[in-house]
Each structure stands twice: as structure tokens, then as C-alpha cells.
C-alpha positions in Angstrom: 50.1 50.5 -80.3 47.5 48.2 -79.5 43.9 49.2 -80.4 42.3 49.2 -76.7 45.3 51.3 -76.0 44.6 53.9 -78.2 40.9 53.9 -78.1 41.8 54.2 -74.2 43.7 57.4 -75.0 41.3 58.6 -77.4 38.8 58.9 -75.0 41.0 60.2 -72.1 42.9 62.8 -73.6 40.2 65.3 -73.9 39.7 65.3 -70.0 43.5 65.8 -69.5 43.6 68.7 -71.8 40.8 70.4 -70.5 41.7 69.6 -66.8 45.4 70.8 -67.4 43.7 74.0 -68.9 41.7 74.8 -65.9 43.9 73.5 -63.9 46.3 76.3 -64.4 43.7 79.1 -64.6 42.3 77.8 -60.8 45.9 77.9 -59.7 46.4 81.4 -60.6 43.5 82.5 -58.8 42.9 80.6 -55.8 45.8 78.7 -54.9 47.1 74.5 -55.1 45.7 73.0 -52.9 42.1 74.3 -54.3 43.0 73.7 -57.7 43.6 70.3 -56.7 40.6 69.6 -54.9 38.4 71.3 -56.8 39.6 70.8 -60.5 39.7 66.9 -59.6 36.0 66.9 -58.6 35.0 69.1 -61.4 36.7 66.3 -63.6 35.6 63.4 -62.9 31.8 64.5 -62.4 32.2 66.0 -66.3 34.4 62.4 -67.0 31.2 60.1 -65.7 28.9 62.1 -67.3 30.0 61.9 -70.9 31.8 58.4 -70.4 27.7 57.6 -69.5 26.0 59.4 -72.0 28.2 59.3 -74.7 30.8 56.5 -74.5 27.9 54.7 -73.2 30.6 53.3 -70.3 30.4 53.3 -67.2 33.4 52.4 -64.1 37.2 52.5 -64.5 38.1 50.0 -66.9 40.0 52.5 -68.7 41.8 54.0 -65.9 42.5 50.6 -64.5 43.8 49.7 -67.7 46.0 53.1 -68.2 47.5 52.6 -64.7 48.5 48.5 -65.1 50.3 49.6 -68.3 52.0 52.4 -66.8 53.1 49.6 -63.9 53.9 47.5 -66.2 56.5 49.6 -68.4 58.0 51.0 -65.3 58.7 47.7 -63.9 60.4 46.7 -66.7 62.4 50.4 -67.3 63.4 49.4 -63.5 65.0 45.6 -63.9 66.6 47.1 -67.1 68.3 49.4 -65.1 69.2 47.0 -62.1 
């Protein structure tokens, strides 16, 4: 794997983890459509913070960079198929 790709993922697994996690329990108790809204919100405010504080990074570049990958490989997966 390529080491921006990984050190991408290093620092975006945590926040899927933990949103998954309380993702679920806000589900159980208050419905979709306000785990949705509100466990996204929640996420990205903790996600800025510690990108800002800790990474010491600020913007999308690693989101940005997640999602073109991901575009990427699934154009290909699609012309292979075609």
C-alpha cells in the first residue's frame, strides 16, 4: 500500500470506529434519521478538532484523497467488467 495511503487510514480509522459505535447505540434509541444527523455532526466537530490539535491538519485532503481512490478503483472494477 502506498504510505500516504496508509497514513490516510491511520488517521481515519479511529473516527469510523467510534462513529460506527455510536452510531448504533443513537439508532437504538432515537431513531435513523437522528442518528444520521446527529452522529455526523458529532463526528466531524470531534474529527476537526483532533485533526487541528493533534495531527496539526487542517481541511479534507485526506478525505479528498480517500474518495478519488475509491473512484478510481471502482472505475476500473467497472470497465473490467464491461
Amino acid at each position: 500500500m502506498e504510505a500516504i495511503l496508509k497514513s490516510t487510514l491511520k488517521r481515519q480509522l479511529p473516527y469510523l470506529i467510534g462513529g460506527t459505535i455510536t452510531g448504533i447505540i443513537i439508532t437504538y434509541y432515537y431513531g435513523f434519521l437522528f442518528s444520521i444527523i446527529v452522529n455526523s455532526v458529532a463526528w466531524f466537530v470531534i474529527s476537526t478538532v483532533v485533526n487541528k490539535y493533534y495531527w496539526n491538519y487542517t481541511g479534507f485532503k485526506d478525505e479528498m484523497y480517500l474518495v478519488s481512490k475509491y473512484v478510481v478503483n471502482r472505475k476500473k472494477n467497472t470497465s473490467k467488467k464491461t
